[in-house]
PDB file of N, CA, C and O in Angstrom:
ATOM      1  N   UNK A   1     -28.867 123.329 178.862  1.00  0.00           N
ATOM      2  CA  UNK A   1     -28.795 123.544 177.422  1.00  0.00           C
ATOM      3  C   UNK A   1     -27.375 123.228 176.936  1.00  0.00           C
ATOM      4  O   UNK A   1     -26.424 123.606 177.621  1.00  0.00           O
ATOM      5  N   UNK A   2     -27.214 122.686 176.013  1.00  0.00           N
ATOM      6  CA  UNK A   2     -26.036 122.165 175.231  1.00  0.00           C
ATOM      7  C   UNK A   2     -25.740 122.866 174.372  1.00  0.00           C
ATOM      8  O   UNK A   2     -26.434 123.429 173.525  1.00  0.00           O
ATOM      9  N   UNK A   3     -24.069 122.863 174.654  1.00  0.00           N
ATOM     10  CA  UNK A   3     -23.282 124.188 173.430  1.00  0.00           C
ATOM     11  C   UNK A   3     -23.349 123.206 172.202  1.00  0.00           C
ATOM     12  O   UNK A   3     -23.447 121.992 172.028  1.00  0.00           O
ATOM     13  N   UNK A   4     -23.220 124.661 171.224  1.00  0.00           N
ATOM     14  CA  UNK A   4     -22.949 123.607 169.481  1.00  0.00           C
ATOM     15  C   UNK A   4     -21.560 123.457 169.184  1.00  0.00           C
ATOM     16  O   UNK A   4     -20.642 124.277 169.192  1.00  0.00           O
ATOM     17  N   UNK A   5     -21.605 122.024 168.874  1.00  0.00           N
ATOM     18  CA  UNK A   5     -20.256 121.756 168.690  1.00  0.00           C
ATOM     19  C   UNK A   5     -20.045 122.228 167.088  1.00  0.00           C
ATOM     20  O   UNK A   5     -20.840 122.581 166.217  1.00  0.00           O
ATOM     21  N   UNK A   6     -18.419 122.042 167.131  1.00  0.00           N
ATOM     22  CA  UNK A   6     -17.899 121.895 165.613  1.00  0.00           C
ATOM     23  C   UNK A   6     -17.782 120.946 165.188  1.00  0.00           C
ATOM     24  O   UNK A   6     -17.537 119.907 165.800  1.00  0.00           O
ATOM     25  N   UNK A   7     -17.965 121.115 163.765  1.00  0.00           N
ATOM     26  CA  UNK A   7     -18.115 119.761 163.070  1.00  0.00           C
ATOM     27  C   UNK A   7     -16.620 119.461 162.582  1.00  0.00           C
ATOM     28  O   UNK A   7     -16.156 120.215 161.726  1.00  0.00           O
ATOM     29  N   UNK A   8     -15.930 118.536 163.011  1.00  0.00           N
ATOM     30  CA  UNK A   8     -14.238 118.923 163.228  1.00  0.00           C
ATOM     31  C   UNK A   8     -14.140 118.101 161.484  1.00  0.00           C
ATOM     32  O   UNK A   8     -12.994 118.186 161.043  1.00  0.00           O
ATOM     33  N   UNK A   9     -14.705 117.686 160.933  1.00  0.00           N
ATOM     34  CA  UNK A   9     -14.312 117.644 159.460  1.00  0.00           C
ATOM     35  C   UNK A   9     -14.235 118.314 158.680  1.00  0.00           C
ATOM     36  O   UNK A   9     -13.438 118.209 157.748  1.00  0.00           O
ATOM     37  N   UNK A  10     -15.154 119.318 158.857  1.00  0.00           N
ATOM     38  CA  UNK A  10     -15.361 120.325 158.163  1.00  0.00           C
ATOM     39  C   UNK A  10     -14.210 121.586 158.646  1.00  0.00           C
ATOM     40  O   UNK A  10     -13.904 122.572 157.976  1.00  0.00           O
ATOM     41  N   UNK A  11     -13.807 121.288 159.725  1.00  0.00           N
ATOM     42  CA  UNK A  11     -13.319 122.835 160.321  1.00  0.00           C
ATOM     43  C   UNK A  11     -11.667 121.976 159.804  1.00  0.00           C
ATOM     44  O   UNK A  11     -10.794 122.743 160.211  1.00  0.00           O
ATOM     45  N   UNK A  12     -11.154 121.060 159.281  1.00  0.00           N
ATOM     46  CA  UNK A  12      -9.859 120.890 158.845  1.00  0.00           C
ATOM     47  C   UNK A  12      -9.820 120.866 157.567  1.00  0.00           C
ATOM     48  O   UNK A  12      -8.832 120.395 157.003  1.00  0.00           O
ATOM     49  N   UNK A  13     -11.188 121.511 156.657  1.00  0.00           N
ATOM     50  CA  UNK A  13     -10.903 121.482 155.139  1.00  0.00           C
ATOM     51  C   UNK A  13     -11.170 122.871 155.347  1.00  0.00           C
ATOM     52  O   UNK A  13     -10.482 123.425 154.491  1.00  0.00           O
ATOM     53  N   UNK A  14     -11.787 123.762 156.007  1.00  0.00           N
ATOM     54  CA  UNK A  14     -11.784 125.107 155.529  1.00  0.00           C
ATOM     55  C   UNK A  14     -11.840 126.035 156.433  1.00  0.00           C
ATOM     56  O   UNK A  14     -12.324 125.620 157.486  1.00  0.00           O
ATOM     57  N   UNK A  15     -11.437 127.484 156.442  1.00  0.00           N
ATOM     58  CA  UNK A  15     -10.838 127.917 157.736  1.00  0.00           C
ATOM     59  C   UNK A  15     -11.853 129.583 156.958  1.00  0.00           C
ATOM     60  O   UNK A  15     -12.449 129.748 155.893  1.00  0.00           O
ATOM     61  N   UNK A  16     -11.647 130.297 157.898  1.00  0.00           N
ATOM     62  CA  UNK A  16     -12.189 131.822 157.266  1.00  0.00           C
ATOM     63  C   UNK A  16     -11.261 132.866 157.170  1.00  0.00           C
ATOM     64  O   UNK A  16     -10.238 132.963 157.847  1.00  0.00           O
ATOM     65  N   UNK A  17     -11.617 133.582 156.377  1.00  0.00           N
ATOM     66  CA  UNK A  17     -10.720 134.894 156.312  1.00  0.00           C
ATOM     67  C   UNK A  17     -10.873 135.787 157.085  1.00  0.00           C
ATOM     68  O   UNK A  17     -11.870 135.608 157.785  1.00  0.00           O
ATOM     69  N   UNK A  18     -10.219 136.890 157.337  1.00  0.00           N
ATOM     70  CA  UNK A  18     -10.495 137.890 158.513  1.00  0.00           C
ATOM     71  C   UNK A  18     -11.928 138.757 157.918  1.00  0.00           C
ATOM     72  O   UNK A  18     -12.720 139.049 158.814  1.00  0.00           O
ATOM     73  N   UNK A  19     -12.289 139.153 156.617  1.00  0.00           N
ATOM     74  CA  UNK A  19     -14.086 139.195 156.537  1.00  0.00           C
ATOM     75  C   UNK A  19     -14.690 138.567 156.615  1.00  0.00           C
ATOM     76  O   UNK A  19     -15.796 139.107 156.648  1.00  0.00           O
ATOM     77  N   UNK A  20     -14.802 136.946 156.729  1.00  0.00           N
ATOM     78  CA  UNK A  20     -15.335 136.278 156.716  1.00  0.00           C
ATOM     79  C   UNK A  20     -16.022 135.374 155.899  1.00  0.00           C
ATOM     80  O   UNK A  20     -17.111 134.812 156.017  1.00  0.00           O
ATOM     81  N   UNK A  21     -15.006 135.354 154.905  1.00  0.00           N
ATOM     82  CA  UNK A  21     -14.991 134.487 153.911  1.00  0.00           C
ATOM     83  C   UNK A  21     -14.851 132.955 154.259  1.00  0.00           C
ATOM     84  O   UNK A  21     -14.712 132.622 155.435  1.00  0.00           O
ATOM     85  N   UNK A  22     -14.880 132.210 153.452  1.00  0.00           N
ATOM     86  CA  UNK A  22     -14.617 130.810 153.345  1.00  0.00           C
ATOM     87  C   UNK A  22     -13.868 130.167 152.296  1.00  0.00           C
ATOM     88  O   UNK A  22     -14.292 129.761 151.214  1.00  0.00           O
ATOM     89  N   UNK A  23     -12.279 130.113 152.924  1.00  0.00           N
ATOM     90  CA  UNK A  23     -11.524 129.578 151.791  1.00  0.00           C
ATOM     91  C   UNK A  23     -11.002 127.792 152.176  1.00  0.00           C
ATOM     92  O   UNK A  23     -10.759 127.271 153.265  1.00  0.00           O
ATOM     93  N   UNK A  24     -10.985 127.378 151.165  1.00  0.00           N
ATOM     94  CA  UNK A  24     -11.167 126.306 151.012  1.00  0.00           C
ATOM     95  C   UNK A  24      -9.619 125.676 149.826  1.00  0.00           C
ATOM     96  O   UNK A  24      -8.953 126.511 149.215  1.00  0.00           O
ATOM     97  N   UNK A  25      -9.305 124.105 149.716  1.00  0.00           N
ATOM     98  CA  UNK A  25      -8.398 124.100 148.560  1.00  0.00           C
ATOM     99  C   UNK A  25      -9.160 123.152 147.489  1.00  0.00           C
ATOM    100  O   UNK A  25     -10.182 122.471 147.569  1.00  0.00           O
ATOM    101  N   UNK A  26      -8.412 123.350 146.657  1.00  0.00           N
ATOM    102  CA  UNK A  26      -9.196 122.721 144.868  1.00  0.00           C
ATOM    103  C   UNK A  26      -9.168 121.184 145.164  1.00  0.00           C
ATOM    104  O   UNK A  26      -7.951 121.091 145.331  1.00  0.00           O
ATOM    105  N   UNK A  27      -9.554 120.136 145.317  1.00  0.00           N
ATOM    106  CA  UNK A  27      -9.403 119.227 144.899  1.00  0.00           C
ATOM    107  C   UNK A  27      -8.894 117.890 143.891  1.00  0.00           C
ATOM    108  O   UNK A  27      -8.298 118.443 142.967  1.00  0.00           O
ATOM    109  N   UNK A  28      -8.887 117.583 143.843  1.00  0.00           N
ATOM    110  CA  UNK A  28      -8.273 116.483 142.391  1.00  0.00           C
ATOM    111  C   UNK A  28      -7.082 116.539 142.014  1.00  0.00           C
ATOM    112  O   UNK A  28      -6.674 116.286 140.881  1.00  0.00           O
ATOM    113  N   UNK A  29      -6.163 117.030 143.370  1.00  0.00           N
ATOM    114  CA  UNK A  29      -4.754 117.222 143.180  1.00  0.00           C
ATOM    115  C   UNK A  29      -4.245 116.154 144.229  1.00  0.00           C
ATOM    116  O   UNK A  29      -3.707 116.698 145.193  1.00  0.00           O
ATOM    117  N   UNK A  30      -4.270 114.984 144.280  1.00  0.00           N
ATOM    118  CA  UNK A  30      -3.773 113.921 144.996  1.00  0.00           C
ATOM    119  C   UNK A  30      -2.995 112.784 144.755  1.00  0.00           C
ATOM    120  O   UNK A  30      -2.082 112.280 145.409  1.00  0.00           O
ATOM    121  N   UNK A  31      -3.743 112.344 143.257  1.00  0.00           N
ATOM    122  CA  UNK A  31      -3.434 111.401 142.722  1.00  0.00           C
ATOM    123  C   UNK A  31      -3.878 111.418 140.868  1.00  0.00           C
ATOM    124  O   UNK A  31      -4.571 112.314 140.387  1.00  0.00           O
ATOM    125  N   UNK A  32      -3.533 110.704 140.364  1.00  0.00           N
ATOM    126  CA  UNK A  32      -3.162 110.669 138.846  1.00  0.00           C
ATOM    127  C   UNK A  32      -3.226 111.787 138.433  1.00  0.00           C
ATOM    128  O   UNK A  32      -4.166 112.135 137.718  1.00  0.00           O
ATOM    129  N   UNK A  33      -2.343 112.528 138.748  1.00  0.00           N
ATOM    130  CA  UNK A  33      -1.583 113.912 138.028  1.00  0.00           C
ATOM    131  C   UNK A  33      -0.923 113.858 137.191  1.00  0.00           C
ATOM    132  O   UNK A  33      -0.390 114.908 136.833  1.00  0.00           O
ATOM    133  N   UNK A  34      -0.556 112.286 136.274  1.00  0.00           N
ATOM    134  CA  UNK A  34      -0.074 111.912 135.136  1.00  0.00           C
ATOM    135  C   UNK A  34      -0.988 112.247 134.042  1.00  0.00           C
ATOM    136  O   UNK A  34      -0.386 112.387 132.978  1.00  0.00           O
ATOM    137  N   UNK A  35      -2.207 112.412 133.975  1.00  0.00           N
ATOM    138  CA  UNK A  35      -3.237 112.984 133.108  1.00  0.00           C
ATOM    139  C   UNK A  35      -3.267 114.290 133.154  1.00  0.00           C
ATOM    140  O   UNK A  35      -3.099 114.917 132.109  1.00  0.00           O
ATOM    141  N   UNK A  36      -3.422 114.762 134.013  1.00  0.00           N
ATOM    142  CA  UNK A  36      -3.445 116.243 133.940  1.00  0.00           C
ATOM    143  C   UNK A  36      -2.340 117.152 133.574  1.00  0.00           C
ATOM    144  O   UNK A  36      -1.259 116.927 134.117  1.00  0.00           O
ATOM    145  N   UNK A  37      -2.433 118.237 132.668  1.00  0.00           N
ATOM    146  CA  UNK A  37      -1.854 119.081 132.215  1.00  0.00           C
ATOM    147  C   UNK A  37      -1.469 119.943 133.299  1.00  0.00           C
ATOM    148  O   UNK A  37      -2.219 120.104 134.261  1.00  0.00           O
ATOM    149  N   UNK A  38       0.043 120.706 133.179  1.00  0.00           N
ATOM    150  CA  UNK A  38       0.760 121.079 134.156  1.00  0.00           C
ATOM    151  C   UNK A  38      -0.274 122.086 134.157  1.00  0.00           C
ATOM    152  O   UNK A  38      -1.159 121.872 134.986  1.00  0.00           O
ATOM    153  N   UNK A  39      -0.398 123.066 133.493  1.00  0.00           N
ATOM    154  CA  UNK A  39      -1.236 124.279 134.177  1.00  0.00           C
ATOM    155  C   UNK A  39      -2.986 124.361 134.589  1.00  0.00           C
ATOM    156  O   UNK A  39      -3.733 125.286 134.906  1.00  0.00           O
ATOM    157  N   UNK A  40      -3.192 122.635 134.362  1.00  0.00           N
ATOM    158  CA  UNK A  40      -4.184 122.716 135.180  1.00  0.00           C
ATOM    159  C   UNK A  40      -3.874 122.570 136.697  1.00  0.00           C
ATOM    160  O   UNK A  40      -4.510 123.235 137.515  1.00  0.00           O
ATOM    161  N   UNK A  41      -2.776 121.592 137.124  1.00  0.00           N
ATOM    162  CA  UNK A  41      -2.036 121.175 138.136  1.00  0.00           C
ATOM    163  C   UNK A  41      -1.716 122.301 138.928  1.00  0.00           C
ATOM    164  O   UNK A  41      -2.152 122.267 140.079  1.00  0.00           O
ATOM    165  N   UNK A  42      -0.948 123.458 138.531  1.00  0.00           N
ATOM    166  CA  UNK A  42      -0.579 124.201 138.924  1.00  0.00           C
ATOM    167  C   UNK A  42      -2.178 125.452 139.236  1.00  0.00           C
ATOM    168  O   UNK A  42      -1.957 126.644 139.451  1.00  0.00           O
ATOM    169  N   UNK A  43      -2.942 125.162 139.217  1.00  0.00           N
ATOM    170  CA  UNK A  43      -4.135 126.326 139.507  1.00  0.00           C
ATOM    171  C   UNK A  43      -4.450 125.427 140.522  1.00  0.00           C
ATOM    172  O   UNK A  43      -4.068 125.944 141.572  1.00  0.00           O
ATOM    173  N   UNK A  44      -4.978 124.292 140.748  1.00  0.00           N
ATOM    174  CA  UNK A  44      -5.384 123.395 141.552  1.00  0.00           C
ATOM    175  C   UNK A  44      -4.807 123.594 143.031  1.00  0.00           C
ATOM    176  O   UNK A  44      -5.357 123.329 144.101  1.00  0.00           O
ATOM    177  N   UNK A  45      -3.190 124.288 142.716  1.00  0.00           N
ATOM    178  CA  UNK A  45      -2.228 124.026 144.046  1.00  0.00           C
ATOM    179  C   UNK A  45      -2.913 125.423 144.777  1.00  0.00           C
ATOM    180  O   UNK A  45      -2.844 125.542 146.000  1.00  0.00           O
ATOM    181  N   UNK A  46      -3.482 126.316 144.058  1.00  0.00           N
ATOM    182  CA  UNK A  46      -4.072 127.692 144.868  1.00  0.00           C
ATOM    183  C   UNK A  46      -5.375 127.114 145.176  1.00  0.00           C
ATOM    184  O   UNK A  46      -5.957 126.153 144.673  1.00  0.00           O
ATOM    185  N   UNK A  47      -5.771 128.071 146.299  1.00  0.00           N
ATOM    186  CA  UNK A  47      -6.523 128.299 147.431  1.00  0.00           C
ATOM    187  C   UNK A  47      -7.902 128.448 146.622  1.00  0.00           C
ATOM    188  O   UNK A  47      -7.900 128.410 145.391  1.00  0.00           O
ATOM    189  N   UNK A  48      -8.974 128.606 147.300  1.00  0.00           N
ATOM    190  CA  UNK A  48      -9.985 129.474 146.186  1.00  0.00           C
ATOM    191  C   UNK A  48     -11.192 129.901 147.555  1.00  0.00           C
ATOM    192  O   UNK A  48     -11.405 129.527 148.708  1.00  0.00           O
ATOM    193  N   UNK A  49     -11.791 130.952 146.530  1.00  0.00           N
ATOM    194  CA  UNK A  49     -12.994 130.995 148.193  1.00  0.00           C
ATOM    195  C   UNK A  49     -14.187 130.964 147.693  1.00  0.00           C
ATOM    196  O   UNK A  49     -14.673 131.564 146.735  1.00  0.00           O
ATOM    197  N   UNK A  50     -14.697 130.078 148.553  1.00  0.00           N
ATOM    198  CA  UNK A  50     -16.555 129.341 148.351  1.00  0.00           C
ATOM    199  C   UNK A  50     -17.238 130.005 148.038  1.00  0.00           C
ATOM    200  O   UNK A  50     -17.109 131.049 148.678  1.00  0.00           O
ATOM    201  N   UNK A  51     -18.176 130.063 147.184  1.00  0.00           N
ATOM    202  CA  UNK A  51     -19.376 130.323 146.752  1.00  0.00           C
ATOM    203  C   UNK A  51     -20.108 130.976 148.385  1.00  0.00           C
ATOM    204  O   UNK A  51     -19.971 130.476 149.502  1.00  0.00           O
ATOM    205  N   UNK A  52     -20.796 132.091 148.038  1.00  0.00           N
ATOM    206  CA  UNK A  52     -21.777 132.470 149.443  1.00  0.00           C
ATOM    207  C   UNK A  52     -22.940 131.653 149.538  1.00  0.00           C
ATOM    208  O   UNK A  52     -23.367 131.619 150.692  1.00  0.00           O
ATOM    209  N   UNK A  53     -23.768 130.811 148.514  1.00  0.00           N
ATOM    210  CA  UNK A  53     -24.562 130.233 149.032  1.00  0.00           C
ATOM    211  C   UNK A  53     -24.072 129.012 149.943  1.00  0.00           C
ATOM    212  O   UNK A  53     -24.410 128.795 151.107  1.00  0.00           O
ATOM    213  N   UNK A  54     -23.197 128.263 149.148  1.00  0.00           N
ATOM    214  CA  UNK A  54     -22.683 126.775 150.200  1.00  0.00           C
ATOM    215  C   UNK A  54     -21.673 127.439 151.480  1.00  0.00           C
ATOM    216  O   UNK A  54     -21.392 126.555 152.289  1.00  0.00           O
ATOM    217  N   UNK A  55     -21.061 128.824 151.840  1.00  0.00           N
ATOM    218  CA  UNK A  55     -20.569 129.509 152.378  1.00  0.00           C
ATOM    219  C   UNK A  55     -21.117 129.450 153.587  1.00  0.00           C
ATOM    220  O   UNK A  55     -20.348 129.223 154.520  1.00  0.00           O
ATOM    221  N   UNK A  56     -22.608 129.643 153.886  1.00  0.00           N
ATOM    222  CA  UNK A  56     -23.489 130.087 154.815  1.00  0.00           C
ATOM    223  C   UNK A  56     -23.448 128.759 155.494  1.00  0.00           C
ATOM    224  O   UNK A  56     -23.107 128.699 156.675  1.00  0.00           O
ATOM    225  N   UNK A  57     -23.759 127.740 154.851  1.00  0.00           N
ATOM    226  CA  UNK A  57     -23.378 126.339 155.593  1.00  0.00           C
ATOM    227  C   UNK A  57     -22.317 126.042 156.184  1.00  0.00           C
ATOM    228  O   UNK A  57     -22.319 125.754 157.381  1.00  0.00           O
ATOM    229  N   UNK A  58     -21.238 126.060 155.460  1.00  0.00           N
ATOM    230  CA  UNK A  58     -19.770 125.789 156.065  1.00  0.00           C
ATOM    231  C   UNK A  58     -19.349 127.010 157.193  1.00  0.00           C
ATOM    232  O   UNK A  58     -18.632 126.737 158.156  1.00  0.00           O
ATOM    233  N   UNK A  59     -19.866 128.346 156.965  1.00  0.00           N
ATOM    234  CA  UNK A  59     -19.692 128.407 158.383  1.00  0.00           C
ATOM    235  C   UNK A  59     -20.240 128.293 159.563  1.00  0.00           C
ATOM    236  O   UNK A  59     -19.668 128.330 160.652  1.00  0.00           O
ATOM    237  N   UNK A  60     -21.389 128.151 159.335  1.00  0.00           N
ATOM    238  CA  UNK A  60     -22.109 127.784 160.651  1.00  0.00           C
ATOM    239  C   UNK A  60     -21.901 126.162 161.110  1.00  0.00           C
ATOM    240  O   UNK A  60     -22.350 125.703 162.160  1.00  0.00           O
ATOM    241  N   UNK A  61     -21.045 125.306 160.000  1.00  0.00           N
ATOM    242  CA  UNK A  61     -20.513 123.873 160.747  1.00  0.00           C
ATOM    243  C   UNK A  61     -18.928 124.425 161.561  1.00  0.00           C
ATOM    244  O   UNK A  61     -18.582 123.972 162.652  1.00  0.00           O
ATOM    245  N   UNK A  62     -18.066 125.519 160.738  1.00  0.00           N
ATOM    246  CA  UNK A  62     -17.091 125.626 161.650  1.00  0.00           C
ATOM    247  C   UNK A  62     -17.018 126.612 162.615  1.00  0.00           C
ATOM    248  O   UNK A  62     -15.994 126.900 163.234  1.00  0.00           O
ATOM    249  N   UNK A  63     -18.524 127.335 162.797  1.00  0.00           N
ATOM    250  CA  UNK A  63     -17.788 128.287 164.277  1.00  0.00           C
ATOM    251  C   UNK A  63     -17.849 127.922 165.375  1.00  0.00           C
ATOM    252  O   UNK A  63     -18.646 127.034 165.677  1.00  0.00           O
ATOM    253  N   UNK A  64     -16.947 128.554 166.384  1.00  0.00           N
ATOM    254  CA  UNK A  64     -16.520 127.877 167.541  1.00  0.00           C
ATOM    255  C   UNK A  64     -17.469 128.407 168.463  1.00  0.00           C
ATOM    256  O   UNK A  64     -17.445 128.057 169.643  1.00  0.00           O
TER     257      UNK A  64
END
């Protein structure tokens, strides 16, 4: 029988919290940040934690 691997893409965008949350970072902070307004910019740079329904997925792609 074969162990389950990790899905190593997934396990370098989002990591868990010690309850077992799923935090994750905002996106759309990479490139043309010349459009965007500083205090949208600046919320983007924080962390945020996943939704529990898409939650249940992402962790069962990153546990070890």
């Amino acid at each position: 029988m074969g162990k389950i691997k990790t899905h190593k893409a997934s396990a370098k965008r989002f990591s868990l919290t010690g309850t077992g949350k799923v935090k994750m970072n905002h996106s759309d902070h990479r490139h043309k940040l010349g459009k965007k307004d500083t205090k949208r910019k600046r919320h983007l740079r924080s962390g945020a934690i996943m939704e529990e329904a898409q939650a249940r997925n992402v962790r069962r792609m990153i546990i070890k």
